[in-house]
C-alpha positions in Angstrom: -8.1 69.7 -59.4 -10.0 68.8 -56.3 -8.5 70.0 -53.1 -6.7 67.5 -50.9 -8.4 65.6 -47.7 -7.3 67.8 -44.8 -4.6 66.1 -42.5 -5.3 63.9 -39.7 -4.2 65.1 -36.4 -2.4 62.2 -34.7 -2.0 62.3 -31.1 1.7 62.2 -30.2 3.1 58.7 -29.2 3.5 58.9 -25.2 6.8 59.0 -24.1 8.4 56.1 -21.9 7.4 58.7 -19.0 3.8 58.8 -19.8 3.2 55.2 -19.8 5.0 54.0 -17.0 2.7 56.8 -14.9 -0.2 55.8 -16.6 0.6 52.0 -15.5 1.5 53.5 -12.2 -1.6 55.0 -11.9 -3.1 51.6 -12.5 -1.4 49.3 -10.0 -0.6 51.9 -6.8 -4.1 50.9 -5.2 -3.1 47.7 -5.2 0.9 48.1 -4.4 -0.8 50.6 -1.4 -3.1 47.5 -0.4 -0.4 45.1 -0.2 2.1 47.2 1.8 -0.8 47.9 4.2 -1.6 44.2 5.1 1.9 43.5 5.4 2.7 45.9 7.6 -0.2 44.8 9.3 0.8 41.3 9.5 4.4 41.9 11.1 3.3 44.8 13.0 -0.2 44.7 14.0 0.0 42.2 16.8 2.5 43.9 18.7 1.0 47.8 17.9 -2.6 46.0 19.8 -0.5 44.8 22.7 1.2 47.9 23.4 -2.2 50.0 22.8 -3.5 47.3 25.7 -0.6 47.9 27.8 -1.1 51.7 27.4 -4.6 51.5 28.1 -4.5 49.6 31.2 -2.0 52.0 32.3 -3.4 55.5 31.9 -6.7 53.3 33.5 -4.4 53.4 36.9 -2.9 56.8 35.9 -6.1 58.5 36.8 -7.6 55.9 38.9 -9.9 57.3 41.4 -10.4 54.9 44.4 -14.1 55.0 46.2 -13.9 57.1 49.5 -17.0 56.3 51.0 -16.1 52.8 52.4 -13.2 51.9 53.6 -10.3 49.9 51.3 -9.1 47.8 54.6 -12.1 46.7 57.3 -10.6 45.0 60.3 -14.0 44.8 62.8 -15.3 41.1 61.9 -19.0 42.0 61.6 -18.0 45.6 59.5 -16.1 42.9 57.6 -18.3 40.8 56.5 -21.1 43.0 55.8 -18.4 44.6 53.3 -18.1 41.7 51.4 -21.9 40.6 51.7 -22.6 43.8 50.3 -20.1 44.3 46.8 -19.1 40.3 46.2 -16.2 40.2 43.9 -15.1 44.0 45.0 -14.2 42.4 48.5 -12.8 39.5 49.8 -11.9 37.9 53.4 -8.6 37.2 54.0 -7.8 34.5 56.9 -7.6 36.9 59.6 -11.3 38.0 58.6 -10.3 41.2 57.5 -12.4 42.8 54.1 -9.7 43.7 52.3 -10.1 45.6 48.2 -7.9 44.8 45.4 -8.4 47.1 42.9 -9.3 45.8 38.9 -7.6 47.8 37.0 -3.9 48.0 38.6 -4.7 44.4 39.1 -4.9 44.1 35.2 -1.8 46.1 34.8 0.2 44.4 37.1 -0.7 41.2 35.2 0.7 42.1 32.4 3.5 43.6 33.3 4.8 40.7 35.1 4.6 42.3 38.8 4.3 39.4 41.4 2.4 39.7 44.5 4.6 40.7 47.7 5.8 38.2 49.6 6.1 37.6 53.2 3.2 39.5 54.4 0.7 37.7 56.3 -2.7 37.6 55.7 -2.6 38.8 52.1 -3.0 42.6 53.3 -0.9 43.5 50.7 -3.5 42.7 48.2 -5.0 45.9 49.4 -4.9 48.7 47.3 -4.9 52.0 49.1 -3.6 54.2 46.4 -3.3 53.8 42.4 -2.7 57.0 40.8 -0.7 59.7 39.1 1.9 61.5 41.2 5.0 63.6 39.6 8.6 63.9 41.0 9.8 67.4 42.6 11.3 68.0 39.1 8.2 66.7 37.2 9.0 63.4 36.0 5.6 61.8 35.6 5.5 58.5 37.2 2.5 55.5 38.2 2.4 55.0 42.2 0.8 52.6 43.9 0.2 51.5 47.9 -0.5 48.5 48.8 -1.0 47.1 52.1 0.2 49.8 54.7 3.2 50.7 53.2 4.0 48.5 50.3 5.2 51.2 47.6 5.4 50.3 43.4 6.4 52.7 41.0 6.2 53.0 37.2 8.2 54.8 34.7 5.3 54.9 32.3 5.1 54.4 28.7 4.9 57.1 25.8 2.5 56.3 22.9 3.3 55.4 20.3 7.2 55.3 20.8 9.4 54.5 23.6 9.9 51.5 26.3 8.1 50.7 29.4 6.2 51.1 31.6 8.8 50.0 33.4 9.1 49.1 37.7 11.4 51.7 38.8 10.8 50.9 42.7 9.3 48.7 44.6 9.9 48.0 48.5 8.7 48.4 51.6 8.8 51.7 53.3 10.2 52.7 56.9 6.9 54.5 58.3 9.0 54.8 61.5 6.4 56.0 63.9 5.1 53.2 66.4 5.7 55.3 69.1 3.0 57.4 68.2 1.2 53.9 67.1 2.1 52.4 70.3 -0.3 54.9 72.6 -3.2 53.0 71.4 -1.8 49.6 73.0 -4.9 49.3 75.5 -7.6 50.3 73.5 -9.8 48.0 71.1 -11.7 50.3 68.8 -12.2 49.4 65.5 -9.4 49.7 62.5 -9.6 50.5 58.9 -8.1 51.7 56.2 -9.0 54.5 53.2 -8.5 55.3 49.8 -5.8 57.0 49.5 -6.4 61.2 48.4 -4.5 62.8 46.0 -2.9 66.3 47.0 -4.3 68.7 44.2 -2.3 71.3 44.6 0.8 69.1 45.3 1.7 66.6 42.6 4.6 64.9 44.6 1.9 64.1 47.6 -1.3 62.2 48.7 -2.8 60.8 52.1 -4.3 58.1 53.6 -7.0 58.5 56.0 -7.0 55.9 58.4 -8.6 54.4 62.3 -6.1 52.4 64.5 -7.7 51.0 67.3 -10.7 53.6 67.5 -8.1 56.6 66.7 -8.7 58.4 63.5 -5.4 59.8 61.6 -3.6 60.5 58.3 -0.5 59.1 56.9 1.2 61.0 54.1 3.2 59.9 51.4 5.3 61.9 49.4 7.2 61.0 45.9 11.1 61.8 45.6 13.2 62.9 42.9 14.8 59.5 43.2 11.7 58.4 42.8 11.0 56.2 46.4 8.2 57.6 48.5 8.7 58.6 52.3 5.7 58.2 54.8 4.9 59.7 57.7 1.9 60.1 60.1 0.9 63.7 60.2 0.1 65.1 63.4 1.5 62.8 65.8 1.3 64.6 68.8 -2.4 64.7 68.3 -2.8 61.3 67.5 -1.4 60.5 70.6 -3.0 63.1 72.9 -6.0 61.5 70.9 -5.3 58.2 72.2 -4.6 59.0 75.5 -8.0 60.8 75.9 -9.5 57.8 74.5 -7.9 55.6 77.4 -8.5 58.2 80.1 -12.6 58.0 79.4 -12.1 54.1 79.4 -10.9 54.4 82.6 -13.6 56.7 84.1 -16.5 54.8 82.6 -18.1 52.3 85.0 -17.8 48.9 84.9 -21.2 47.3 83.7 
């Protein structure tokens, strides 16, 4: 008898397992796609703005303000050539004073809803005299900026990509306290103007502002808190006023032309 056809090996019928991971396999591109553009949709907008918000803010975080020209020019002609010189960077205010806003906490304060400050004549306060990075005695890390003489903001800032803020922890005007040492240059009519403010590198909680009052050169310094508010004070004072007397005694001795 002739030998019979050998057997045909049948692949096993797939279990119920099998194919739904081979349909799986099919459609999870697509599933992945569709879970991708919606979470796009509902969350996209709001991811940018807050990736905005944190950019404008680490901008001011390490600011560094120019300290070759001064941030506040009160001489008229000084003034002027300021804002001949950098348009746009400068502007007159309506005591004729070149006075510097600076861009980016500009932009910040935008959008975080910070107003201008009120009740300060000439719009001085527009001048920014410090926008940087400063950290509490106990290292809380925190946005401070000065505007004007002694108009102080500070910002809790924001973590990325979670958390609140930034948020205004403090903003006022601070007591300088120290026009008696101010008040020695009442008779004199040197020139006035204001720097960029310095950070303290190997302080953290500290920076200064260099500064001319009526032809006398001196430093305020400003120091962050753990309660986060920032005291000021004019360093030296004695000198500033032995300064200022010296300046008075030679306008005294110098004839009259």
């Amino acid at each position: 008898m002739p030998a019979s056809p050998p057997a045909l090996d049948y692949a096993p019928y797939p279990t119920a397992r099998r194919r739904w991971m081979r349909r799986l396999r099919r459609v999870w591109p697509v599933a992945l796609l569709l879970i991708v553009a919606s979470l796009s949709i509902a969350y996209g907008p709001g991811v940018w703005r807050r990736w905005q918000v944190i950019k404008l803010q680490e901008a001011c975080m390490t600011a560094e303000l120019p300290t070759d020209r001064p941030m506040w020019e009160w001489e008229p002609v000084a003034a002027k050539a300021l804002v001949a010189a950098r348009p746009g960077e400068y502007e007159l205010n309506s005591d004729g004073f070149a006075v510097r806003t600076d861009s980016r906490w500009a932009a910040l304060a935008s959008v975080l809803g910070v107003r201008a400050w009120v009740d300060v004549p000439s719009g001085s306060a527009r001048v920014t005299l410090f926008c940087h990075e400063r950290h509490t005695p106990e290292g809380r890390r925190r946005l401070v900026v000065l505007e004007g003489w002694f108009n102080i903001t500070v910002i809790d800032p924001a973590d990325w990509p979670m958390g609140d803020g930034p948020r205004v922890i403090c903003r006022e005007e601070i007591d300088w306290g120290d026009g008696k040492a101010l008040s020695a240059t009442n008779v004199l009519s040197g020139s006035t103007r204001f720097s960029a403010g310095v950070p303290d590198p190997t302080d953290a909680c500290r920076f200064t502002v260099p500064f001319v009052f009526t032809g006398i050169p001196g430093t305020w310094e400003f120091r962050l808190g753990n309660d986060d508010r920032v005291t000021m004070r004019l360093l030296d004072p004695e000198g500033f006023i032995a300064r200022a007397n010296a300046a008075k005694a030679r306008a005294v001795t110098q004839p009259t032309p």
